[in-house]
C-alpha positions as CSV (number, residue, x, y, z in Angstrom):
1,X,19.1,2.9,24.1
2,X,18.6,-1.0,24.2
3,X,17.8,-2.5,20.5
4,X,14.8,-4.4,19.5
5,X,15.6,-7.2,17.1
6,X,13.7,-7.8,14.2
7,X,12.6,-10.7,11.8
8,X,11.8,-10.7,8.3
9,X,9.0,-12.7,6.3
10,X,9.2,-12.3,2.7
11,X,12.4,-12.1,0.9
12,X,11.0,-9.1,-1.4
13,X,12.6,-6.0,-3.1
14,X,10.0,-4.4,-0.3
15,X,11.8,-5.9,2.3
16,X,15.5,-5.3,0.8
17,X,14.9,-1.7,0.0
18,X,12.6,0.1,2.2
19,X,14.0,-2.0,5.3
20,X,16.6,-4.3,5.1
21,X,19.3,-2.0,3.8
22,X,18.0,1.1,5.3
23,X,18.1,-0.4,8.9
24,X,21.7,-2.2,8.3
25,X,22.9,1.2,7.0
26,X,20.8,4.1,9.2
27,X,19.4,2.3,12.1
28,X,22.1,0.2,13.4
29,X,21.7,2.0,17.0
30,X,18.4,0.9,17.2
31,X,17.7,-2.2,15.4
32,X,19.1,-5.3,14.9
33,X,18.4,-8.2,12.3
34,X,18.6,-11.5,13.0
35,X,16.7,-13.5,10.6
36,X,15.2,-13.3,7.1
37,X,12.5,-16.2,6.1
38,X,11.3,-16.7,2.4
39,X,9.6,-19.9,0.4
40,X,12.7,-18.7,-1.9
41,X,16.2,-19.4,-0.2
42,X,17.8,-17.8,-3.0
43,X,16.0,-14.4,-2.4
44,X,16.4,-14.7,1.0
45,X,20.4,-15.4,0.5
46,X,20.7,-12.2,-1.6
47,X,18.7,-10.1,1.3
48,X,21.2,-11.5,3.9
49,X,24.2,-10.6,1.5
50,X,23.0,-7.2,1.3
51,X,22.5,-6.7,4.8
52,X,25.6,-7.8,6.4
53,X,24.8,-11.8,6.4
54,X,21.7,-11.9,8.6
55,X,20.7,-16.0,9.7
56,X,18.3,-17.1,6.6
57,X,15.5,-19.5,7.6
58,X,14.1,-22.4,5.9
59,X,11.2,-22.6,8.3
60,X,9.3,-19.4,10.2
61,X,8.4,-20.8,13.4
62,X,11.7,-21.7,14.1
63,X,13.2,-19.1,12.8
64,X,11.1,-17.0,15.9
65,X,11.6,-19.7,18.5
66,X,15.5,-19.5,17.8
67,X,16.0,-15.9,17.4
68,X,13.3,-14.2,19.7
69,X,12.7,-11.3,18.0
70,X,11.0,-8.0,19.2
71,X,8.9,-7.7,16.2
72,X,8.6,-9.3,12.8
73,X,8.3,-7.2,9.5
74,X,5.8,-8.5,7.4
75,X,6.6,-7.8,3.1
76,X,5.1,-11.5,1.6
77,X,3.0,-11.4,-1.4
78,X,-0.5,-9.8,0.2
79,X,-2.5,-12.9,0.6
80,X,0.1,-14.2,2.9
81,X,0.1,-11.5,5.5
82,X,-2.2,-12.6,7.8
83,X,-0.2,-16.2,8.3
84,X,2.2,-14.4,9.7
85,X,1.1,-12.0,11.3
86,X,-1.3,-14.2,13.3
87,X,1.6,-16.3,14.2
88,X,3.9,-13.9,15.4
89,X,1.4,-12.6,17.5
90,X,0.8,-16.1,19.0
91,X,4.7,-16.2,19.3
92,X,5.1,-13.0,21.4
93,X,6.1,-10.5,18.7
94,X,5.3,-7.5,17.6
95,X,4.1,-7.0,14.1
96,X,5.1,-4.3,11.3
97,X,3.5,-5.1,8.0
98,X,3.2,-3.9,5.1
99,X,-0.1,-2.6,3.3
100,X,-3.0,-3.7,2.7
101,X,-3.0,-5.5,6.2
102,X,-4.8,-8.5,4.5
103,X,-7.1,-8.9,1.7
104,X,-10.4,-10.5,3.1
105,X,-12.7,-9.9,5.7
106,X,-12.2,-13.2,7.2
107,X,-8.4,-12.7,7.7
108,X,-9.0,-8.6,9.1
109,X,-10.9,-10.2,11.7
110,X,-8.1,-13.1,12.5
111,X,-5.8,-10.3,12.6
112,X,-7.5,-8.2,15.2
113,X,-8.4,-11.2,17.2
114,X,-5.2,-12.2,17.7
115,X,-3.9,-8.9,18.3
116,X,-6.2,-8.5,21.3
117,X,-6.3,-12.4,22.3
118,X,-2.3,-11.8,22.8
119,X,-1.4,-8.5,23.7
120,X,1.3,-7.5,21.2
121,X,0.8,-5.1,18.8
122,X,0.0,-4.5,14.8
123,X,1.7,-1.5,12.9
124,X,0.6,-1.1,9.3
125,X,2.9,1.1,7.0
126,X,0.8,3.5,5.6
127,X,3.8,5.8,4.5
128,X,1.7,8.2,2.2
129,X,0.3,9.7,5.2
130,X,3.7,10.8,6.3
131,X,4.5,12.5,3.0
132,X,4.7,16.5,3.3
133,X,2.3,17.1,0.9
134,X,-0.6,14.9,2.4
135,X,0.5,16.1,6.4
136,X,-0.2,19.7,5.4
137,X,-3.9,18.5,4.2
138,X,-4.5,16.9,7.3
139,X,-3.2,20.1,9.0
140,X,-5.7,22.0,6.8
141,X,-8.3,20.0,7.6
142,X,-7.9,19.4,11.0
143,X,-7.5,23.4,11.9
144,X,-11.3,23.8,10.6
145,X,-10.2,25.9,8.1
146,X,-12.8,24.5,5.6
147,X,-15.3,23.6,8.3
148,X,-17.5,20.0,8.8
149,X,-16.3,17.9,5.4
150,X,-19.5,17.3,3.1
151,X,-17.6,15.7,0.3
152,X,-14.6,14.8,-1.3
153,X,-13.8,13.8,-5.2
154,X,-10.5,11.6,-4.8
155,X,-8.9,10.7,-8.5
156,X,-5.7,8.9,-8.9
157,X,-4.0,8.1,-12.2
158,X,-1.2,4.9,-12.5
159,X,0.5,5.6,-15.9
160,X,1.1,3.1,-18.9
161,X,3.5,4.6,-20.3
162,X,6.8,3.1,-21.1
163,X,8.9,6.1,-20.6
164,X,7.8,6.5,-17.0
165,X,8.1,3.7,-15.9
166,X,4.4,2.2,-16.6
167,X,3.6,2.0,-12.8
168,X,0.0,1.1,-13.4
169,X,1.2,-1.5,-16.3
170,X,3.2,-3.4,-14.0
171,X,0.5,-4.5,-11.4
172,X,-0.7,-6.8,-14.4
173,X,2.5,-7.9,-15.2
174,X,3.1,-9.5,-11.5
175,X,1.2,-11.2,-8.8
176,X,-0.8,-8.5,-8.3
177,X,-2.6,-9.2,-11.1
178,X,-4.3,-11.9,-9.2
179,X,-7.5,-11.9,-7.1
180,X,-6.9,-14.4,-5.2
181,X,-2.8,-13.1,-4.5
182,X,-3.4,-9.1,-4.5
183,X,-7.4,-8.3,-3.8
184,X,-7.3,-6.5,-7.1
185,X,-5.8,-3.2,-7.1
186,X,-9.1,-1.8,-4.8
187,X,-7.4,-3.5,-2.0
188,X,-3.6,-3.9,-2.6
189,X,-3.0,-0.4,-4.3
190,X,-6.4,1.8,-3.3
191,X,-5.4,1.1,0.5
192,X,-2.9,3.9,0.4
193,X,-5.6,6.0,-0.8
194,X,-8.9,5.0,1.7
195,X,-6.5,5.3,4.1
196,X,-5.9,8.7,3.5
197,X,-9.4,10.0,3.2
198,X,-10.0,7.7,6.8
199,X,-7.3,9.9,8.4
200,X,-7.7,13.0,6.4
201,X,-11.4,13.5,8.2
202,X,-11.5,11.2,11.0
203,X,-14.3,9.3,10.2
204,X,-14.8,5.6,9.6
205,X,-16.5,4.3,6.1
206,X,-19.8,2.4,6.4
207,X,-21.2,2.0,3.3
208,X,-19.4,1.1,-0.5
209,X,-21.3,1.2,-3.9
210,X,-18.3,0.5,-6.8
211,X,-17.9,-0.5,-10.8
212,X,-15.3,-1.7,-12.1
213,X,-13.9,-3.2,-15.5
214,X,-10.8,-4.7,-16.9
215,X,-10.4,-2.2,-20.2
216,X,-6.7,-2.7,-21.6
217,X,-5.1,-5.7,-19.8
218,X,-5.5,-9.8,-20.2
219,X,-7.8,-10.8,-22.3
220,X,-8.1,-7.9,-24.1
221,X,-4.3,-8.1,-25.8
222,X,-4.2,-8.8,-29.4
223,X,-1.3,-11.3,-28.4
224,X,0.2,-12.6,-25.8
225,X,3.2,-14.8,-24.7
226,X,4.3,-16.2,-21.2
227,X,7.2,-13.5,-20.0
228,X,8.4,-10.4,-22.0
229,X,12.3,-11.5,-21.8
230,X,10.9,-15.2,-24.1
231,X,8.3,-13.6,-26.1
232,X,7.6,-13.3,-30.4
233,X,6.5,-10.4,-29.7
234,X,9.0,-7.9,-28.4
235,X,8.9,-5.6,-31.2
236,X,5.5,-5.0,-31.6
237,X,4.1,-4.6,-27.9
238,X,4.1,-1.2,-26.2
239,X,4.5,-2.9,-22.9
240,X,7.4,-4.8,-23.3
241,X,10.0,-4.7,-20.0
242,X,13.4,-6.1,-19.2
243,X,14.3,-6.6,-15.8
244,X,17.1,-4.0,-14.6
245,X,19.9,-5.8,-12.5
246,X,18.6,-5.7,-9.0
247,X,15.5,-7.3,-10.7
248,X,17.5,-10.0,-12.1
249,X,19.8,-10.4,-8.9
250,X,16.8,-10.7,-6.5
251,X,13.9,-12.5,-8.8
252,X,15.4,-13.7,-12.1
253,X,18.3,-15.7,-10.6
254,X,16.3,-17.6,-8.1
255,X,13.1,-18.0,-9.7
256,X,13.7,-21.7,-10.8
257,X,13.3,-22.2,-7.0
258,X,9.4,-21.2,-6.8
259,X,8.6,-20.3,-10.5
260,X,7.7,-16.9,-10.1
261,X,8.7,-14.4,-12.4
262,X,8.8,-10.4,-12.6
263,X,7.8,-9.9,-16.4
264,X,4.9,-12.1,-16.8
265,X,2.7,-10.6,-19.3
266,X,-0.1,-8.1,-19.3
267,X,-2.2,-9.3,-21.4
268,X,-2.1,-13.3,-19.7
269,X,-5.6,-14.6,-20.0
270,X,-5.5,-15.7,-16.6
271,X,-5.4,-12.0,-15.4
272,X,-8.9,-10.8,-13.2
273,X,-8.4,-7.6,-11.6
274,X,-9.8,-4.0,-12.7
275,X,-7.8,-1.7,-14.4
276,X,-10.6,0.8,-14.3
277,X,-12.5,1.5,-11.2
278,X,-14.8,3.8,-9.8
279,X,-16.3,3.8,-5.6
280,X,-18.8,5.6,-4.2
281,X,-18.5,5.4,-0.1
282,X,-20.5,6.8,3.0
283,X,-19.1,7.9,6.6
284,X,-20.1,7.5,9.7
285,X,-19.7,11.1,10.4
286,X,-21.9,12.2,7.4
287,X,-19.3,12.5,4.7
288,X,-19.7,11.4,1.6
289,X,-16.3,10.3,-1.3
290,X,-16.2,9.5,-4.9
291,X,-13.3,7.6,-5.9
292,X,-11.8,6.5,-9.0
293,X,-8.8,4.4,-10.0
294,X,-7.0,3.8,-13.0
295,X,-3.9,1.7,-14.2
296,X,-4.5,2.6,-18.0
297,X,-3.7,6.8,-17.8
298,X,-1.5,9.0,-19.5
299,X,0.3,10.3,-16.5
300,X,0.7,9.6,-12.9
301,X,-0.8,11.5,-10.2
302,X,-3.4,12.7,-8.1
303,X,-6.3,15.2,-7.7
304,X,-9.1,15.9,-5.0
305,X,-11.3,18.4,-3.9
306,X,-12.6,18.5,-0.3
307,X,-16.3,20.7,0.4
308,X,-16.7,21.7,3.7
309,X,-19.0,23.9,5.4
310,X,-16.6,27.1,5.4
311,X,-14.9,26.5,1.8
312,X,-13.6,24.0,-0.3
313,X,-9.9,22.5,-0.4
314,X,-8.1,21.6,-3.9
315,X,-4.9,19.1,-4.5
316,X,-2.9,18.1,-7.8
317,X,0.3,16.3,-7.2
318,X,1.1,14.8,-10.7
319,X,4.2,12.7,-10.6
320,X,5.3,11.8,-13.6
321,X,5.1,14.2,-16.9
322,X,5.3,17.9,-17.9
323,X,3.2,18.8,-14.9
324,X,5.4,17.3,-12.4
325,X,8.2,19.7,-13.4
326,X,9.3,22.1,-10.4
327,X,10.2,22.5,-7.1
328,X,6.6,22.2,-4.5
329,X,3.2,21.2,-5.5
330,X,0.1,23.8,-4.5
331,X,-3.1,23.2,-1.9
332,X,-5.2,26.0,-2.6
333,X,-8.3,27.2,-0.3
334,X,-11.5,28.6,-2.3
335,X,-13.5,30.2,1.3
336,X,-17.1,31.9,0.8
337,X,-15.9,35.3,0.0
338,X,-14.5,34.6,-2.9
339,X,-11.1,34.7,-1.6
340,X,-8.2,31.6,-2.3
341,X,-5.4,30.8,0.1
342,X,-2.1,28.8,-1.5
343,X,-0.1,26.9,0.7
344,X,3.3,25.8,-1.4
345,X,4.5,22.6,0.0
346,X,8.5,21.9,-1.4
347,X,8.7,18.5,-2.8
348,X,10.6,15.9,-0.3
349,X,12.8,13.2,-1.5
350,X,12.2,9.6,-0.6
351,X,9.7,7.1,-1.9
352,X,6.4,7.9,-1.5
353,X,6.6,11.4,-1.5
354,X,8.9,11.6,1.1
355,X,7.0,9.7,3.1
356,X,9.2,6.3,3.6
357,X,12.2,7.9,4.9
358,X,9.5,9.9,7.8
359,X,7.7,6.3,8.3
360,X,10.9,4.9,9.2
361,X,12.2,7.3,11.7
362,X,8.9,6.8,13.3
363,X,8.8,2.8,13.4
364,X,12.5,2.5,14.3
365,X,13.3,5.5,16.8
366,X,11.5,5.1,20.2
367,X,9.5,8.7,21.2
368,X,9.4,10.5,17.9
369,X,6.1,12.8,18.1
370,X,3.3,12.0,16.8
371,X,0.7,14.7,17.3
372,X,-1.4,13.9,14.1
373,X,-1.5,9.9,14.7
374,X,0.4,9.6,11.7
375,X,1.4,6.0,13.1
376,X,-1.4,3.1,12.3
377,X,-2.7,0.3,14.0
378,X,-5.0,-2.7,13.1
379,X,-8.4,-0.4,13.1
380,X,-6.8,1.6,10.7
381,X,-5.7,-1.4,8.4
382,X,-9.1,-2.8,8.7
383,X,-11.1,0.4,7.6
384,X,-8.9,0.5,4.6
385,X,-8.9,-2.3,3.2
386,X,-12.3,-3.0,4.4
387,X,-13.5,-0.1,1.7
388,X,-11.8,-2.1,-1.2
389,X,-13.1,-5.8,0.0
390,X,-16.5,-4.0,0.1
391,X,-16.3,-2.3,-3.3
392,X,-15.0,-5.6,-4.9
393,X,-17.7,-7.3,-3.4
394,X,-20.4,-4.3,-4.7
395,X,-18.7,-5.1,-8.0
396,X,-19.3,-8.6,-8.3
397,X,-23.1,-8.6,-6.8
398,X,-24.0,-5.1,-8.3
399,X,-25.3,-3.7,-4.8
400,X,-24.4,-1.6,-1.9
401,X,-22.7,-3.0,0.2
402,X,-22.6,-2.5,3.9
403,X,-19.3,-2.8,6.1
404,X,-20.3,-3.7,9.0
405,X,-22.2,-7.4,7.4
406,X,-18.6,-8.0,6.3
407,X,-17.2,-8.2,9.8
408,X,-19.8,-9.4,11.6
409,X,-18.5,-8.3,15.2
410,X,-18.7,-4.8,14.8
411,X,-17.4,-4.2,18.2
412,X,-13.7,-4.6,16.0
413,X,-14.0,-1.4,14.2
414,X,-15.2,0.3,17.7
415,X,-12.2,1.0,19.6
């Protein structure tokens, strides 16, 4: 089997953990590094430590010119993507980026522009769909077992609370607090989700109605200082973090290089994304989702019910808690005789439900199967993050808002 080289942009924890190490370490038959690129050398330094001293780059153009690589893996902050990935393309290479694909309309269409003006290809790592839990829902759905889809009611919870790790708390504490960086958590974190739904029913969303409000975060703190590790208030905030020592390795050691830091606070004025948000979308194939999101709840997890013509499917993975004690997580099947099917689905281990270590067997192994298109594409990057641009956008101007005015060539989400 002949490797494929690959690049890196973005010196991340993204990039060292769910790639970097995992391809030095698992995938050495099939893939070779040869360059990492990063605004910070020193996080790009401790990347190419990790992974058996791969060439680090000042520069990313030359960094492709010199090293030629099959295919450049995309984990920069999420506004960046589309820099890169429109380059690469223009340079010959294949892309694999991670989600959201971008975070504007503007740069979704660059993207798929250049994929088609050059002839390479986009893969965007939507690794929630390979999870166990959400293939056997697809399965589900795609047997017919619960008919035509009418509706589905799609609820996911990111916790705040300090003993679990505060998932949803730390989105506010790092770039992804920002607009302008992260699209708000409707694009950079509600991707995974849209995505889902997209693929769950095969049809593409068309039309967005959204709220959303920042409830606990920013402004709304009682105090505030710059970073939790310099702050007077330590003792008396319920969010207060200290970076474990990958964290410190990778950001805290380098970040007199660019600035950035990892425990910025949550309640920084400067902070103008939702915590709490709530979508309404329409589908091309008749289907209709409600949707909510929020960063501020008690646990983490998900719920969602699907109607169909022949019966209605129901889902609760909670992840952190009392409920996410045990060994599998339940779908169960209500039909119209009053009758309920369980299917018990084991838990997998991995991030993402299992699904990271799948999504990498399938990006880095040549001919793995893939009979339920769990792989993804631009189209599919588009009509995700396309839902979240539009719901922002239905936010801001209080309206429904129509996908297809935020393209303009429709012909892109027609393939």
């Amino acid at each position: 089997m002949k490797k494929k080289s690959y690049v890196f942009a973005g010196a991340s924890s993204r990039a060292l953990n769910m790639y970097a190490v995992q391809m030095s370490n698992h995938f050495s038959d099939c893939a070779e590094l040869k360059g990492i690129y990063d605004i910070n050398q020193g996080r790009a330094e401790v990347v190419s430590q990790k992974c058996g001293g791969i060439k680090v780059y000042d520069d990313f153009e030359n960094m492709i010119k010199t090293e030629k690589p099959d295919c450049v893996i995309v984990t920069t902050v999420d506004a960046y993507h589309c820099k890169y990935i429109v380059k690469a393309l223009e340079l010959g290479c294949d892309v694999i980026t991670e989600k959201p694909m971008t975070i504007d309309a503007k740069s979704c269409c660059e993207i798929m522009n250049a994929e088609k003006k050059y002839g390479k290809k986009v893969t965007v790592t939507f690794n929630y769909r390979y999870a166990p839990f959400m293939t056997k829902i697809k399965k589900i759905i795609k047997s017919g077992e619960i008919g035509d889809i009418y509706s589905v009611h799609f609820e996911w919870m990111l916790d705040r609370v300090m003993d679990f790790g505060a998932h949803g708390t730390s989105y506010f504490r790092r770039w992804n607090g920002h607009m302008e960086k992260s699209g708000g958590l409707l694009v950079h974190k509600s991707t995974h989700h849209f995505d889902l739904v997209n693929w769950w029913l095969d049809q593409q969303p068309e039309k967005v109605s959204a709220f959303g409000k920042l409830n606990k975060y920013g402004k709304n703190g009682a105090f505030r200082g710059e970073r939790c590790c310099t702050c007077a208030h330590k003792s008396e905030c319920e969010f207060y973090y200290e970076l474990n020592e990958s964290e410190i390795e990778l950001y805290k050691n380098n970040e007199h290089l660019d600035g950035y830091h990892k425990d910025g606070c949550v309640y920084a004025e400067d902070i103008d994304i939702y915590d709490t948000m709530s979508v309404i979308v329409q589908y091309t194939g008749g289907a209709v989702m409600s949707y909510s999101l929020n960063a501020t709840a008690a646990y983490e997890g998900w719920k969602i019910s699907i109607n169909g013509s022949k019966g209605r499917l129901e889902a609760f993975l909670p992840e952190t808690g009392v409920q996410s004690l045990g060994n599998s997580n339940s779908i169960k099947i209500f039909d119209l005789s009053n009758m309920i099917t369980e299917y018990k689905v084991s838990k997998a281990n991995g991030g993402h439900g299992g699904g990271d270590v799948r999504l990498r067997d399938m990006l880095f192994h040549e001919g793995v199967p893939d009979p339920l298109g769990h792989s993804a594409g631009t189209l599919a990057g588009a009509n995700s993050i396309l839902v979240g641009i539009a719901a922002n956008l239905s936010i801001k101007e209080n309206r429904i808002v129509d996908i297809a005015e935020l393209i303009g060539d429709a012909s892109l989400l027609h393939r």
